[in-house]
N, C-alpha and C positions, 0 to 999 in steps of 0.2 A: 504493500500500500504506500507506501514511501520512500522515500531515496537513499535513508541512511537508517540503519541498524537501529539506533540509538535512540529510535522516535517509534512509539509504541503505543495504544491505547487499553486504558485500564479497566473494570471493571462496573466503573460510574461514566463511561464510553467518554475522556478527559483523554486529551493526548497528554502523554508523558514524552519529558525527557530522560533519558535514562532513568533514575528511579522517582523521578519527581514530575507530583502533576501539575503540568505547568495551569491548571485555573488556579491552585493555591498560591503558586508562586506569583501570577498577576492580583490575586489579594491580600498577598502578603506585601508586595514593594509598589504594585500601582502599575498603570502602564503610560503610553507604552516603557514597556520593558524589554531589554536585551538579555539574552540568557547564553550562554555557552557550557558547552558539554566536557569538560575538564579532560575527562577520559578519555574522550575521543580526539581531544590535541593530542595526547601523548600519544598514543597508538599509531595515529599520521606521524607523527616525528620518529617512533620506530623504524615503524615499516619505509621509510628512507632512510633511514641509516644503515639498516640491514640491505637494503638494496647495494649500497657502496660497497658494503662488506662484503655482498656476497658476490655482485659480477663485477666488481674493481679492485678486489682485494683490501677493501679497507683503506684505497690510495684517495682518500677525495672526504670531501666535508659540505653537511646540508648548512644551507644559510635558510630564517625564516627571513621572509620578506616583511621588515616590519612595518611599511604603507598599508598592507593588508589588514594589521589591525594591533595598533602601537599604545601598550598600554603597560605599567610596571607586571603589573600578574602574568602575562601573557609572556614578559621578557622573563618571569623567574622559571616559568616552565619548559621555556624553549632550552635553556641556560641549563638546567638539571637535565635534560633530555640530552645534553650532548649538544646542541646545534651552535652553530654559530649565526650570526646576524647580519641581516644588508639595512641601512638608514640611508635616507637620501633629504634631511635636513638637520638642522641643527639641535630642532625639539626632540625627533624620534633617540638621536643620539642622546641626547641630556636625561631622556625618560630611561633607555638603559643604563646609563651609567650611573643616574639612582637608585634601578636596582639591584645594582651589582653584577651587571651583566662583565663577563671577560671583554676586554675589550683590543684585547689582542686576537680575537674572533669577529670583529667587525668589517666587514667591508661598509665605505662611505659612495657610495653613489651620486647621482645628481651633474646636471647641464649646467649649471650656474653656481656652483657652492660659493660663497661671497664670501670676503675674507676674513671673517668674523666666523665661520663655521669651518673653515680650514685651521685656523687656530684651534679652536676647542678640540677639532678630530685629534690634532697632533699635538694637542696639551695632555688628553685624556690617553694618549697611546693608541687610537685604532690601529688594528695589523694592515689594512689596505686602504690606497684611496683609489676609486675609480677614476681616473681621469678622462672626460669627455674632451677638451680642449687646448690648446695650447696655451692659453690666456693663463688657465686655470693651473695649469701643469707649472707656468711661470711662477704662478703665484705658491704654490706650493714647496718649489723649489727655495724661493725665497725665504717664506717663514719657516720651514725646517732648517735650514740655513743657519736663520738666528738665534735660530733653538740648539744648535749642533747636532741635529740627527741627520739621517738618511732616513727617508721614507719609502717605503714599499709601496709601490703603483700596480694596478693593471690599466690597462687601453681599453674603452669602451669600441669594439669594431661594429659597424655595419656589415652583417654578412652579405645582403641582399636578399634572404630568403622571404617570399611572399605567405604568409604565416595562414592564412583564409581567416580572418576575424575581422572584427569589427575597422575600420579606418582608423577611429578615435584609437585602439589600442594598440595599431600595427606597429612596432619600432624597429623593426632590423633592415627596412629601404633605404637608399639611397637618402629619399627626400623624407628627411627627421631631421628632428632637433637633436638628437642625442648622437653623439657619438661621430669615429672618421670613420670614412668610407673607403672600399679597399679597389672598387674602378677606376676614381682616379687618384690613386697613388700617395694617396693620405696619410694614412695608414701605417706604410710603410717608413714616410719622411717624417713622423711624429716621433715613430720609433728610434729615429736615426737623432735627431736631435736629443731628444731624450736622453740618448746615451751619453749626451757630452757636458750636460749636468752633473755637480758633483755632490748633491742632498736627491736623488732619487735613485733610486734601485728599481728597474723593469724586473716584475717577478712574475707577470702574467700577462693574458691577455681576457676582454669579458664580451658578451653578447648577447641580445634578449631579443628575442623576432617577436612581442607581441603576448596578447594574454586571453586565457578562455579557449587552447587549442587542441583539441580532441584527438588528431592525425598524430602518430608519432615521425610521418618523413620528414615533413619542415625542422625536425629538430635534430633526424640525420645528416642530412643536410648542411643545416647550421653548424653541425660537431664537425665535418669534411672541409669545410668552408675552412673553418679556424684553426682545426689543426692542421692543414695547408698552408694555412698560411704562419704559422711554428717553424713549420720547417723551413719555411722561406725565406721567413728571417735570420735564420740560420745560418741558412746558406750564405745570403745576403749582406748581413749587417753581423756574423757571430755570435747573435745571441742566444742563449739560452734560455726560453720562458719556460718556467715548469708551471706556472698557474693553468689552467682554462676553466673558465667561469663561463658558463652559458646558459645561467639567468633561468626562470621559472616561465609561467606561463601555462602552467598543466591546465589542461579542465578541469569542470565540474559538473555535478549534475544539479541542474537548476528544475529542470521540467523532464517530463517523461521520457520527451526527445531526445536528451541530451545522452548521448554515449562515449563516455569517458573512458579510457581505460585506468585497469589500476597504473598507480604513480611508478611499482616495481617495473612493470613495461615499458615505461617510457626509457629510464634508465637503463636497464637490462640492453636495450636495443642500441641506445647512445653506447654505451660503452663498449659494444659490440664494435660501431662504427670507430670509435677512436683506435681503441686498439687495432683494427683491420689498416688504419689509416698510418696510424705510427707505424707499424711494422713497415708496409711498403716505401715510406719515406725514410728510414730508416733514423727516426728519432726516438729518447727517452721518453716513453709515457708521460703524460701530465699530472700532476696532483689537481683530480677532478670536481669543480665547484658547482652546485645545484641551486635557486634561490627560490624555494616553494613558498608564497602567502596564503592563494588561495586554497591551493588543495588541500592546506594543512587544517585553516582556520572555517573555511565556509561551511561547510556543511554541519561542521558544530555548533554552529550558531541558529537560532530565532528568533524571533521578536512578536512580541506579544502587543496587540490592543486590544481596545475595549471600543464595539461599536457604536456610532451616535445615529445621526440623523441619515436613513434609508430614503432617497430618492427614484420614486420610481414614473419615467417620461414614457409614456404609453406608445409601444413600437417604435421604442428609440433605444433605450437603456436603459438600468439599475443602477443608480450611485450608492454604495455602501460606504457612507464617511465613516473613519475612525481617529482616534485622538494621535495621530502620529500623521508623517505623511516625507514629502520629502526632506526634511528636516534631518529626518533621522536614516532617510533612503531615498538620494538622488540618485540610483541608477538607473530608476526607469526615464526619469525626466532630460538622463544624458545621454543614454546610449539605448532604450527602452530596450532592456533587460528585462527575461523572463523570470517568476519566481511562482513554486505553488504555495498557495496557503490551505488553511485549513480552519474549521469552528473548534475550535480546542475544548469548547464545553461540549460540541455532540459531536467528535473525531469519527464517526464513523457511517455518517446520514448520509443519504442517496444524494449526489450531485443533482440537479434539478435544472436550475437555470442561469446563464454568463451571468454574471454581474463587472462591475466595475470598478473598483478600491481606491477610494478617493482621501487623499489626506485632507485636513484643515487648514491649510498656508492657504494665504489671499494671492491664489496663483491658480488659473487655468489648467496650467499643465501638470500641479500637485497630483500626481497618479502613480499611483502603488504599481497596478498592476490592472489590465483591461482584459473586459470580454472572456472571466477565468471562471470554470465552471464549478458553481459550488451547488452547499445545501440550502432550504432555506433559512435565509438568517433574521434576526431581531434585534432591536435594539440592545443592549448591555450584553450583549454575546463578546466571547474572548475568541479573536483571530491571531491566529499563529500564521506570521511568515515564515518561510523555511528559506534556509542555508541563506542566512544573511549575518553568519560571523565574517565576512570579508567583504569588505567596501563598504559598509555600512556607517557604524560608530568612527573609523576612522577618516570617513569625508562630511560627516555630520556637521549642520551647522544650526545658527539661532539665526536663521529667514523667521520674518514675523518677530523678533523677541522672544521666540518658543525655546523653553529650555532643553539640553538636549537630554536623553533620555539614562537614566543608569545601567550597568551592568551586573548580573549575578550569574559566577561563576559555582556550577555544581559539581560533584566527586564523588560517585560512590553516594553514600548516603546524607552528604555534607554538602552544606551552601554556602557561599560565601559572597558577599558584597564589595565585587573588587576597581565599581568603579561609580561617586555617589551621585543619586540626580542631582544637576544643577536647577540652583533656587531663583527667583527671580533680584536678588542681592548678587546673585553672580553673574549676572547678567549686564549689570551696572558699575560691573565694583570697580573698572578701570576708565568709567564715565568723568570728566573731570566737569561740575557747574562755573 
């Protein structure tokens, strides 16, 4: 009946998450509410590590993506799981290294780090900087410089690979903001410079075709591309990268349709490819980087509301307002993103008729989710969105003044409140009259 293990209906027909019915948990903390499934982070952060373990021999390390969903609790359990971590601003970094995340596990990402978050990366000790630019590269060079370190770089490459996703998500073409391009000769000459810098260290190279990708060729592909171009450099310029980082992007299952493989296959096959690659070029394997957010975070997540005002336009549509909307989920309003929900008080009522999931922002395009076949609903009914631990809380914002919404993380038989709603005091606190 659902997409993930984890989600279950009980006896009083209430969807559960893992052992908790999520209608007590929305009258317990209010909604809407965000809930994530503890258990099932950890499990995804497993079953990628054993994947390295088992077809790389252990040569390589999972990064979470922490855009996907950057919060201290989230960074303690990636942290005990083993993983290491990709930030790509200056807050996500500052929120690990509150929680004590290793930070010699960090990769620093981003097309613009300003020089205010190149400092803190390399006050704090990050192990990598992503370098997208030469501007940036300069600038790094520099404040390590006056810091007397050497910093550890990789190169963000554009492979060219055409990922088949959404436009808004595609990044390994040519025409991006992120990263050099290896057509014309970029790439190579960034790498050539670089080397004559005396505060950087080339220890890799990184690459990301994009996010929400179901196929695993596009990321054979991507793995041929880069480690190609390893050895080219090799040849070319003498260097030796042992990094390759090639970034995340796994699917998910959002809706019925969606046919994900497990994360072990996408791996298993990539490392298939590199190894097949190194051999023929006749280079040292790479120490192999992975950067999972969604696959790791989404599906353990939902969000709970509480429905209001039922609009029904006679041979037009159903509006089902609830107290959330985009505020707490712009992915339908940016890139209209599928999600299924569900009536978490009758989990298991006959589908009937499309309706339409409208939030409460003074916004038109405020829409959950359109034309999605449910039961019939009432007013104070509890709606669960499914698999919205990722992109959610972490692009949330206060459109309208609305505060955004809290988090409770669950475990086993144990809850925890690991992130608090904001009050309408917090919503002002940095108002100056």
């Amino acid at each position: 009946m659902f997409h993930s293990d984890n989600l279950s209906v009980n006896t009083k027909n209430h969807l559960m998450i893992g052992s908790h019915d999520t209608v007590d948990l929305a009258r317990e903390y209010g909604t809407p509410l965000y809930v994530l499934d503890e258990d099932l982070i950890r499990k995804n952060c497993r079953e990628y590590k054993e994947a390295i373990e088992t077809y790389f021999d252990g040569n390589g390390l999972v990064l979470f993506a922490s855009k996907a969903l950057c919060t201290m609790h989230t960074a303690r359990i990636t942290a005990e799981e083993g993983l290491g971590a990709d930030v790509v601003s200056g807050g996500e970094l500052y929120t690990l290294y509150k929680a004590g995340f290793p930070m010699e596990k960090v990769f620093f990402h981003g097309n613009n780090k300003t020089p205010d978050e190149i400092e803190l990366a390399i006050t704090y000790g990050v192990g990598h900087m992503v370098v997208d630019n030469r501007f940036e590269l300069d600038l790094i060079n520099e404040i390590a410089g006056a810091k007397g370190i050497v910093q550890n770089v990789l190169f963000r490459i554009k492979p060219g690979i055409d990922a088949h996703t959404h436009d808004f998500v595609k990044t390994g073409q040519i025409d991006s903001k992120f990263g050099f391009a290896l057509e014309n000769g970029e790439a190579t000459q960034i790498h050539r410079y670089a080397s004559t810098l005396t505060n950087i260290r080339i220890d890799g190279v990184h690459c990301h075709i994009g996010s929400q990708i179901f196929d695993v060729d596009p990321f054979c592909e991507a793995a041929k591309v880069m480690i190609n171009f390893i050895a080219d450099l090799y040849e070319s310029l003498s260097l030796k990268i042992k990094i390759l980082n090639l970034g995340g992007g796994f699917g998910i299952k959002y809706v019925a349709e969606d046919d994900p493989l497990p994360p072990t296959d996408y791996i298993k096959k990539v490392a298939e490819t590199v190894k097949d690659i190194a051999k023929q070029r006749n280079i040292n394997l790479p120490f192999l980087v992975f950067e999972p957010g969604r696959s790791i975070v989404a599906a353990a997540g939902i969000t709970l509301y509480t429905v209001g005002c039922i609009k029904k336009i006679e041979n037009i549509r159903t509006y089902v307002s609830v107290d959330g909307g985009m505020g707490d989920n712009p992915r339908y309003i940016l890139y209209g993103s599928k999600y299924s929900a569900v009536v978490a008080n009758n989990a298991s009522a006959e589908l009937v008729a499309p309706i339409t999931i409208a939030g409460k922002c003074c916004e038109s395009g405020d829409i959950i989710q359109e034309n999605i076949m449910m039961p019939e609903i009432k007013v104070g009914d509890t709606l669960a969105v499914l698999s919205t631990g990722a992109y959610n809380y972490s692009m949330a914002s206060n459109y309208n003044r609305i505060p955004r919404p809290p988090i409770v993380a669950v475990r086993g038989s144990e809850k925890k409140l690991i992130v608090k709603r904001e009050t309408y005091d917090d919503l002002i606190k940095n108002d100056i009259l």
